[in-house]
C-alpha positions in Angstrom: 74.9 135.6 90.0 77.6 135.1 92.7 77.8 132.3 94.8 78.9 130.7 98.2 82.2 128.9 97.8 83.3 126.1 101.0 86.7 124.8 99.4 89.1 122.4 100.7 92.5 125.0 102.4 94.8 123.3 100.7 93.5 123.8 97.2 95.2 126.5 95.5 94.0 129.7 93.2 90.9 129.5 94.3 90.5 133.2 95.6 92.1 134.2 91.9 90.0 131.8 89.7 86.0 132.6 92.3 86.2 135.3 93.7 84.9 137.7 90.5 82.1 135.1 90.7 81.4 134.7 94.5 80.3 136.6 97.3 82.1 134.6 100.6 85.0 132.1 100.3 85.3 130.1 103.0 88.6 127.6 103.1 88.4 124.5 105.3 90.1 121.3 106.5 89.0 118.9 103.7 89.2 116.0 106.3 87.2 117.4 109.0 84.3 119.0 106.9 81.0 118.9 108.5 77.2 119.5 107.3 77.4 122.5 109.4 80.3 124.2 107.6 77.9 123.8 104.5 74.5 125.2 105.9 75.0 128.4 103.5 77.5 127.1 100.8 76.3 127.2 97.3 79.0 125.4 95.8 81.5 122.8 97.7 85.2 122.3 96.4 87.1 119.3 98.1 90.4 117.0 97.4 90.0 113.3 97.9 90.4 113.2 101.9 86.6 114.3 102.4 83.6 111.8 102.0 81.3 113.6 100.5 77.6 111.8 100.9 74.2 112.6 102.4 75.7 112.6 105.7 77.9 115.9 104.5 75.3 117.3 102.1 72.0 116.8 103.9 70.1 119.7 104.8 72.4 121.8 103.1 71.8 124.0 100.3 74.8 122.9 98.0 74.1 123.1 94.1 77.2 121.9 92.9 80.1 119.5 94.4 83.5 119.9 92.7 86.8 117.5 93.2 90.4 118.7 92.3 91.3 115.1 92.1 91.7 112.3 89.2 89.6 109.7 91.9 86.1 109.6 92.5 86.0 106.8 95.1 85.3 109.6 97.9 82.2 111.0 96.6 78.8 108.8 96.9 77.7 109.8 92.7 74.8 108.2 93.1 73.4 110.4 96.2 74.3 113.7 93.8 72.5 112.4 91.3 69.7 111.6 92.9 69.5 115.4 94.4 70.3 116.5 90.9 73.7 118.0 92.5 76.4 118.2 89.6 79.3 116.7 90.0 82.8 117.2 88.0 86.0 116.7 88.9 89.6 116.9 87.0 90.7 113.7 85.8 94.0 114.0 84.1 94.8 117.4 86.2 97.8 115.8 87.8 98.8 112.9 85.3 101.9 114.3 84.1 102.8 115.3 88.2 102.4 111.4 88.6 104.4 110.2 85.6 107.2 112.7 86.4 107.3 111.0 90.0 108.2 107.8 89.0 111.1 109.3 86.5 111.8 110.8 90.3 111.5 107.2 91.8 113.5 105.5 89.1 116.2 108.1 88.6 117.0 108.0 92.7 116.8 103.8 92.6 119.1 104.4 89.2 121.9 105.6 92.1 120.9 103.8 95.1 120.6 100.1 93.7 121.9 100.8 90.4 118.5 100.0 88.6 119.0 100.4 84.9 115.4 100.4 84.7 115.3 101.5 81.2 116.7 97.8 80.1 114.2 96.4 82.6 110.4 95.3 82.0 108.1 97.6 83.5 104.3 96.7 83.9 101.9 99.5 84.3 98.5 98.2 86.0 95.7 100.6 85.3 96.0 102.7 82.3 93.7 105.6 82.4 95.2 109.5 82.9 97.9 109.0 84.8 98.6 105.1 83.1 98.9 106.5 79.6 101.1 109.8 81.0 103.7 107.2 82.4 103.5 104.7 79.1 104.3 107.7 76.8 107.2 109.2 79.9 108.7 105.2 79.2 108.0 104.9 76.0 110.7 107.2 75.4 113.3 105.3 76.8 112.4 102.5 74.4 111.4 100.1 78.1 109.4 97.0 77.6 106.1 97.8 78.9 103.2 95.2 79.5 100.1 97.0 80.0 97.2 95.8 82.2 93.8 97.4 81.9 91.1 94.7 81.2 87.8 97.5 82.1 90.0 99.7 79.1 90.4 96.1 77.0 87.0 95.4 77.1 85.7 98.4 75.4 88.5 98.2 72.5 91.0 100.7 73.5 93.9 98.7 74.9 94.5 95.5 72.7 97.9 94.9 74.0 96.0 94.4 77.2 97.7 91.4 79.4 96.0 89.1 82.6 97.3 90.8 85.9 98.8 87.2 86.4 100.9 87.1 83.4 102.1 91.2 83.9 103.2 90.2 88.0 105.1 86.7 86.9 107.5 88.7 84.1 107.8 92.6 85.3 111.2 93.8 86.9 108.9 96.7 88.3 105.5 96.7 88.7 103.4 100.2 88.7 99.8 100.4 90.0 98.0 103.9 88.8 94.7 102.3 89.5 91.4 103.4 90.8 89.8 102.2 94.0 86.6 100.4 93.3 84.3 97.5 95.0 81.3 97.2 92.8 82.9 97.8 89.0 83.0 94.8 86.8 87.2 94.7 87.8 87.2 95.8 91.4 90.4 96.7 92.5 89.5 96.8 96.3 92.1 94.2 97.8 93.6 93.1 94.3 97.0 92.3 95.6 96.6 89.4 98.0 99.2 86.7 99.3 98.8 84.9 95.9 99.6 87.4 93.8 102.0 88.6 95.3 103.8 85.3 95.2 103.8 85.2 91.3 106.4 88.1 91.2 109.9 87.5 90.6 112.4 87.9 93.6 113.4 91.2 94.3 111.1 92.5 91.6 110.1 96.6 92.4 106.7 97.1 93.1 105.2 100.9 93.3 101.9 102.2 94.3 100.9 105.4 93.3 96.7 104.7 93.2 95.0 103.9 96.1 96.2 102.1 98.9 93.6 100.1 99.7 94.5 97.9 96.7 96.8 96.2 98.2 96.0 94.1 101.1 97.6 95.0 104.3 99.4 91.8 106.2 100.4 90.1 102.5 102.1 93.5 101.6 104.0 93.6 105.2 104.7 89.6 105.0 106.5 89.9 101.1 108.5 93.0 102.4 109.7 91.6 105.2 111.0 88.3 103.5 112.4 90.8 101.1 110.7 89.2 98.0 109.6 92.3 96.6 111.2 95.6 97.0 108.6 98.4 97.7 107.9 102.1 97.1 104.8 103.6 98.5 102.8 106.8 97.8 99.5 105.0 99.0 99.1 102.9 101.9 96.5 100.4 103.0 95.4 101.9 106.2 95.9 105.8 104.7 95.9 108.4 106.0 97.9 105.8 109.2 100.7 104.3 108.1 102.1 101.5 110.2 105.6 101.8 111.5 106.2 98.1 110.5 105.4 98.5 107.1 107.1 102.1 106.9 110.2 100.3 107.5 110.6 97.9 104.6 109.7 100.1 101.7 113.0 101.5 100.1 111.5 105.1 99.0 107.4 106.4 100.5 105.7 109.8 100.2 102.1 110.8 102.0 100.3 110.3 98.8 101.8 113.2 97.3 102.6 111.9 93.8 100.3 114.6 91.9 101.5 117.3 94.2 102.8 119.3 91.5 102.4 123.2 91.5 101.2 122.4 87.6 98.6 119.9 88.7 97.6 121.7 91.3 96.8 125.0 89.2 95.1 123.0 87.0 92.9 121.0 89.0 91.6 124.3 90.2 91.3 125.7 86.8 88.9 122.3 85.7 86.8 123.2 88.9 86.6 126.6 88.1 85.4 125.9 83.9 82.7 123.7 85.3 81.2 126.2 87.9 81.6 128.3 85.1 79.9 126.5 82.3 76.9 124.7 85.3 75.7 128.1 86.3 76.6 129.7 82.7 79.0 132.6 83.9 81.5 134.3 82.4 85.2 133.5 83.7 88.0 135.7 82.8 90.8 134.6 85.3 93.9 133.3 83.8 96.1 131.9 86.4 99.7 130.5 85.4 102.4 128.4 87.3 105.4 131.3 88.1 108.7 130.4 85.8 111.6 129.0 87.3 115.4 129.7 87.3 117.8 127.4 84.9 119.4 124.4 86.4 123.2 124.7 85.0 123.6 121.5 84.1 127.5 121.7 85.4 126.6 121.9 88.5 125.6 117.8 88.3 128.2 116.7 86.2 128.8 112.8 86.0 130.7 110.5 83.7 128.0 108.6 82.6 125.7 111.0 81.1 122.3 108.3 82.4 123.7 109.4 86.2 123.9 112.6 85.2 120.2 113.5 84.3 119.1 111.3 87.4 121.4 113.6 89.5 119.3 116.5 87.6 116.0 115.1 87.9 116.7 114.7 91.8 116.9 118.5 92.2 114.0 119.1 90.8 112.2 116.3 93.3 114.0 113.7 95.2 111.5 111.3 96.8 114.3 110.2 99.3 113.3 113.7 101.3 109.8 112.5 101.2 111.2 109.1 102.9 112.8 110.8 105.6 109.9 113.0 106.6 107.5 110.4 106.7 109.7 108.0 109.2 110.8 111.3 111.2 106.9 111.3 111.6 106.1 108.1 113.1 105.5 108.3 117.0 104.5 105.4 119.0 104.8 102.7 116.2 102.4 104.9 113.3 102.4 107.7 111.9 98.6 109.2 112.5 96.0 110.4 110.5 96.8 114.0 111.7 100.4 113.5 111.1 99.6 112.5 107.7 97.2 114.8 107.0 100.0 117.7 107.9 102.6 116.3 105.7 100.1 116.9 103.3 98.7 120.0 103.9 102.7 121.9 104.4 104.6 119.8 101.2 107.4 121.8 99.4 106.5 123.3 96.5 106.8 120.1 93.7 107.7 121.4 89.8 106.7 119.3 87.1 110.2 118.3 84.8 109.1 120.2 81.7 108.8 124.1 83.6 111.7 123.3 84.4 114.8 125.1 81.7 118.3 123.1 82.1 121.2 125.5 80.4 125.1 124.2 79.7 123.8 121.0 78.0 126.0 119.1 75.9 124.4 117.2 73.3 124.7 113.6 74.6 122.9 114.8 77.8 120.4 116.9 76.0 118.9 113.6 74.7 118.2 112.1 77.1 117.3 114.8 79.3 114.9 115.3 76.3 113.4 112.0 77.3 112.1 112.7 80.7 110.2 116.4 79.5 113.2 118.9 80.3 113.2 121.9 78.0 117.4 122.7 77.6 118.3 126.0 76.6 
């Protein structure tokens, strides 16, 4: 059998992992994907900026609908099912990418406001994939974590669960890695209002890396402007637009790029490309790996103390502050636009997850504690 293939352009590998299996790829913008780009596709590949529903799918003749993403809220599940369509996506592809951008985060707030986050407690709202990926990257820096997951408390697996309410009146730093949902039994759709927002201590961090629309728009821009929470953004509430007025009070913001790693991305692929493999029962035999990179020399960094020291190496692998400037260097007329966004996107520098990357002239001190956020020293 070989099949049709419409995939989103910006997903990687996918030439190298369908093409023994396909007859036409055809690569797309994910946003702007139309029924009539599908009218011969057999099997459809997207990332979370395409709405995939009967208004995509109908009258096509797509068997199959596959999401390199850890989110589902962009796909109608219920439509599929009821046209028997299969469905997978890759939760967990990108965890790790996510986890290893908050070490990012907190290394570059570690130099810029002298955070010592790893003495600070840090409250991790939504642990699924990417929630558990950054409790374990904390865990070993010994932080005081409260963890807030009541959907993963209710069915036994997180008994040190805590109320939202408690977690927002006793973190230093607040992290959301959750889901965007209206009709579960813990929507998340507009959980940070004006009164939760008011619980958090003064100057307490708070960083999105989920879905924007989880926070609620003119409470978000009110607290940030009286400077009662400090604010790091990955996802907005208006995404893909980001208003110019918010832009300017958050400290450190990306264009949802978080899981942008070259490892997440290869894998994502590689999840899609198992389940095409396994739905139509064909045999895959394309093994595509990240390329290797050349040692840091740790020297090169060198600080006193040895914790500014691995930030100063965990910022040349990614530093978030380049993200920052991008994204205000975007804005034109007060926002920066859908399209904008969308482009910041679709061009982002290649992104390595910390443990590809080898560190070499390590004394043992720093080798510890580099050891703590994945590096692999030689």
């Amino acid at each position: 059998m070989t099949l049709r293939v419409v995939a989103d352009e910006n997903m990687p590998n996918v030439d190298a992992w369908f093409a023994p299996i396909s007859s036409t790829i055809v690569r797309k913008p994910g946003r702007s994907l139309t029924s009539s780009d599908l009218r011969d596709a057999d099997i459809l590949l997207v990332r979370s900026v395409t709405q995939v529903n009967e208004a995509l799918l109908a009258g096509t003749n797509v068997k199959f609908v596959g999401s390199a993403t850890i989110g589902t809220d962009h796909v109608d599940q219920p439509y599929l099912n009821q046209q028997k369509i299969p469905f997978h996506f890759a939760p967990g592809c990108n965890a790790q990418s996510v986890a290893d951008w908050l070490l990012s985060v907190l290394s570059r707030l570690h130099l810029d406001a002298d955070l010592d986050w790893w003495n600070k407690t840090i409250a991790i709202i939504g642990v699924g994939n990417v929630g558990r990926k950054v409790v374990a990257s904390l865990n070993r820096f010994g932080c005081n974590l409260l963890l807030c997951d009541p959907l993963k408390h209710e069915q036994g697996l997180l008994p040190e669960h805590c109320d939202l309410n408690t977690v927002l009146k006793s973190a230093d730093v607040v992290c959301f890695h959750t889901p965007h949902t209206r009709t579960s039994d813990y929507p998340t759709h507009g959980l940070l209002d004006a009164d939760r927002l008011s619980l958090m201590k003064p100057g307490a961090w708070l960083i999105n890396a989920g879905r924007g629309p989880v926070f609620q728009y003119q409470p978000l821009l009110e607290a940030a402007r009286a400077g009662s929470v400090n604010l790091v953004l990955d996802v907005w509430p208006n995404e893909p637009s980001v208003e110019q007025e918010l832009l300017d009070h958050v400290h450190l913001a990306s264009p949802h790029v978080a899981g942008y790693s070259l490892e997440g991305k290869y894998k994502g692929t590689e999840m899609l490309a198992q389940a095409v493999s396994s739905e139509f029962h064909l045999n895959l035999t394309a093994q595509v790996a990240p390329p290797k990179i050349v040692p840091i020399d740790a020297q090169l960094y060198r600080q006193e103390d040895v914790r500014r020291w691995a930030s100063e190496l965990v910022l040349h692998v990614y530093d978030p502050a380049r993200d920052t400037v991008a994204l205000r260097a975007s804005v034109l007329n007060g926002v920066v636009s859908a399209a904008t966004f969308d482009e910041l996107r679709k061009h982002y520098p290649e992104r390595r997850e910390l443990a590809s990357v080898p560190v070499i002239n390590v004394d043992s001190e720093l080798e510890a504690w580099l050891a703590r956020f994945g590096f692999v020293c030689q």
